[in-house]
N, C-alpha and C positions, 0 to 999 in steps of 0.2 A: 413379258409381264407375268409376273406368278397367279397361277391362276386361283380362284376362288369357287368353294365345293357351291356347286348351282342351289339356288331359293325355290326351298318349295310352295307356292301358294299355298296349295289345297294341304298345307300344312300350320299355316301360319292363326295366331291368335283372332278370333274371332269376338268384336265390341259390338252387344246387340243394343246398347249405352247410345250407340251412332246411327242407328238404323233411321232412316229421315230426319238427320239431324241436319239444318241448312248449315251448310260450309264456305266457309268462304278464301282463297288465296290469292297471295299475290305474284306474280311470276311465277304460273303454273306452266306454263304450253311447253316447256323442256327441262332437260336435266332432273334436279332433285325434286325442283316444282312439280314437273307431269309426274313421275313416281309418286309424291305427294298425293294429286289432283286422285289417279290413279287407286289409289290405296285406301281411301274415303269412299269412291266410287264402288270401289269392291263390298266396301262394308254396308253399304247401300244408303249411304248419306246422300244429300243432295247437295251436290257442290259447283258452286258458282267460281271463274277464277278470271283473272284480268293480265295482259300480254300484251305486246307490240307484234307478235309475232303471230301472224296470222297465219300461217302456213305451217308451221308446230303446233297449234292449239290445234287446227283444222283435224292433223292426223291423229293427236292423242283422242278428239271426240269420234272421232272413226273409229277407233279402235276400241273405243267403251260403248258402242253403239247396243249392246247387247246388257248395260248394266241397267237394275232396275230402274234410277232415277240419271239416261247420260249425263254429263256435265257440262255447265251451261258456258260458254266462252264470251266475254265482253272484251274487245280490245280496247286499250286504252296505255295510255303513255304514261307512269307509275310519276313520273318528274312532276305531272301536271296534278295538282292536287285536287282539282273539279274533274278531269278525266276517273282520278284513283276511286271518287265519292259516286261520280254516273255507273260503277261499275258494283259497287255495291247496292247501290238504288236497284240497280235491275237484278240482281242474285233474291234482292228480298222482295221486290214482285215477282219473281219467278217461285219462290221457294217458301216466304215468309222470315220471321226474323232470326237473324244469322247466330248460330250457336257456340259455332267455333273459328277464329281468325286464327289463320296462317300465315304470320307476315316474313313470307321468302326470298322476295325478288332482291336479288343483288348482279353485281356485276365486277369482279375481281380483277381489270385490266391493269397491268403493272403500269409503273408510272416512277420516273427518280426525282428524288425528294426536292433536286437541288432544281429542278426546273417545273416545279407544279407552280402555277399562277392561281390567282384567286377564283378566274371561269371552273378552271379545271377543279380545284377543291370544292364548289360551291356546284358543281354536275357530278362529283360522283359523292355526295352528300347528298346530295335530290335522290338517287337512286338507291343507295347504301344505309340509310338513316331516316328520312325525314319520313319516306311512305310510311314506315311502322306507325310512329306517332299517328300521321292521320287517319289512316286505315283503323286504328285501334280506336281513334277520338268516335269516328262514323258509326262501329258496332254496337260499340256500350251499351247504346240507351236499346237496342236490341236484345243482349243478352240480361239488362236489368230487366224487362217484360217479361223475356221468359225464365228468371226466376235464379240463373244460372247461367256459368258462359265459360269460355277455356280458350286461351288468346298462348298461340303457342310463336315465337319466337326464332328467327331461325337465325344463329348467328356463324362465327369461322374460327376453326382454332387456330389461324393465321397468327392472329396476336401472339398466344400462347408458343405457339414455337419459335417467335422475334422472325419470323419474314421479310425478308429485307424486299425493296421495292412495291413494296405496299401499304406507304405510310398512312395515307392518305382512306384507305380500304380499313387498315387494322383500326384505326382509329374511330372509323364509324359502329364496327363490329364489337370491338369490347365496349364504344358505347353504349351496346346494345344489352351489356348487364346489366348496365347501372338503370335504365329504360326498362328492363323485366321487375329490376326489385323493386323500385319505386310505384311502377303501375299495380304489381301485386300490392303491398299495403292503403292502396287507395282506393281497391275494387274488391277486395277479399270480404267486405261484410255483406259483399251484394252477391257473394258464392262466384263470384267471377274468379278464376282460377289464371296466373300469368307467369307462366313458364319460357325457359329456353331449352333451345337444342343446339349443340356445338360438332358441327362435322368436322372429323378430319379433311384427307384428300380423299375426296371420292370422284370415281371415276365414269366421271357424265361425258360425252361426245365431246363434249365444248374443251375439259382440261385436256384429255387423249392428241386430240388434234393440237391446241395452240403450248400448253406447258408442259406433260409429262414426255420426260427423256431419259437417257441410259442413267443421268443422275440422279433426276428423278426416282428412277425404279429401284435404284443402291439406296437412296433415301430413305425409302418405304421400307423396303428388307432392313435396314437397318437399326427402325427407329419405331416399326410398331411391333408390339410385342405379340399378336397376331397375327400368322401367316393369311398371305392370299390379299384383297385388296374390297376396300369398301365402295361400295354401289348406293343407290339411290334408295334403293330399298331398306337398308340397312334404317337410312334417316326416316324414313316415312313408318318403318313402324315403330320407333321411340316417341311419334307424332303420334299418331295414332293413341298408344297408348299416355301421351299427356292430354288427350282430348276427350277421349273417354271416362266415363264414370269410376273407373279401376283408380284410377287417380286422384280421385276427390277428396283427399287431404295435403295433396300436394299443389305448394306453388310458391314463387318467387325462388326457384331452383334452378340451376345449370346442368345438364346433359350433356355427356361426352361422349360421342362416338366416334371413336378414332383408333380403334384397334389397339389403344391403349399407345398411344404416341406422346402423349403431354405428361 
């Protein structure tokens, strides 16, 4: 794999915009989510985030043990829409009311078109699509309180490159722009700000192991126009900075980060 020139933190932009600002995400405990969770935390926000995965959340709060406000882990089943709302309940007992939603959690397992049944399309719909909507319905009356609010989006450039055996996935994901513009013109007079972020292929444990291969990697070199290979980090600070104040004439907008591959 080509490799990519190392991230320097103690280099990177600093939002004093974020500084105990409550956060909230959804499939934080790995991949782009924890770099997420991760990157708020640095900024000294207080961020709340919800998993299945107990034993990923477990280590990324070990590892922020030292940030001013650690972050607060609720597990909870993203499918289960009273689990996705308990998990929010308790970010804003913990923190107060939530300023910024990051609606992350997905799950991009392939699947061929000619044998998806209605279980299957109506389970990775639950995961890939519906939590945004409720996740975002629960914050609102949060971020109308306090005055302002920044609902960041996370979607796939899947679509955008025609990925085959991911009907079922792209389809929930370019959903997910016509679900940024419309919520932006619905919450924009209340200074609620709703944006997207569109990753390439980045390279979280999860793709390393089960997808990327020798074709894979000819893929990459071939198709983005910058060398080396995007990481989690990459996504979390284009987050970051739609979350932040820096931004606040921005919204109902798409973000590409993909090395320049679309």
């Amino acid at each position: 794999m080509s490799e990519t020139p190392g991230f320097d933190a103690a280099r990177a932009a600093r939002y004093p915009s974020l500084q105990d600002v409550p956060v909230f995400v959804t499939g934080g405990a790995t991949g782009i989510g924890a770099d997420i969770v991760r990157a708020f935390a640095c900024q000294g926000a207080k961020v709340g985030f919800v998993d299945i995965d107990t034993a990923g959340a477990s280590a990324l709060v070990r590892s922020l043990a030292g940030a001013a406000t650690p972050p607060l882990y609720t597990r909870g089943d993203v499918t289960e829409i009273a689990q996705l709302r308990a998990a929010v309940d308790a970010t804003r007992a913990a923190f107060g009311d939530i300023g910024v939603l990051v609606n992350n959690v997905a799950n991009d397992q392939r699947h061929d078109f000619a044998t998806v049944d209605v279980a299957r399309f109506d389970a990775t719909v639950a995961v890939n699509l519906r939590p945004a909507y409720f996740a975002a319905q629960a914050v609102v009356p949060d971020m109308k309180r306090r005055g302002q609010g920044a609902i960041v989006n996370i979607g796939s450039a899947s679509w955008l490159m025609k990925s085959a055996d991911l009907t079922v996935y792209t389809t929930c994901k370019s959903a997910m722009m016509g679900f940024t513009r419309s919520l932006a013109a619905e919450l924009g007079r209340d200074r609620i700000r709703v944006n997207q972020v569109i990753p390439g292929w980045v390279m979280t444990d999860k793709q390393l192991k089960l997808w990327v291969d020798a074709e894979g990697e000819q893929a990459m070199d071939r198709n983005q126009l910058l060398p080396g290979r995007l990481q989690g980090h990459d996504i979390a600070g284009m987050v970051l900075f739609l979350a932040a104040d820096d931004s606040r004439m921005i919204t109902a907008q798409a973000m590409l980060v993909d090395a320049g591959w679309v």
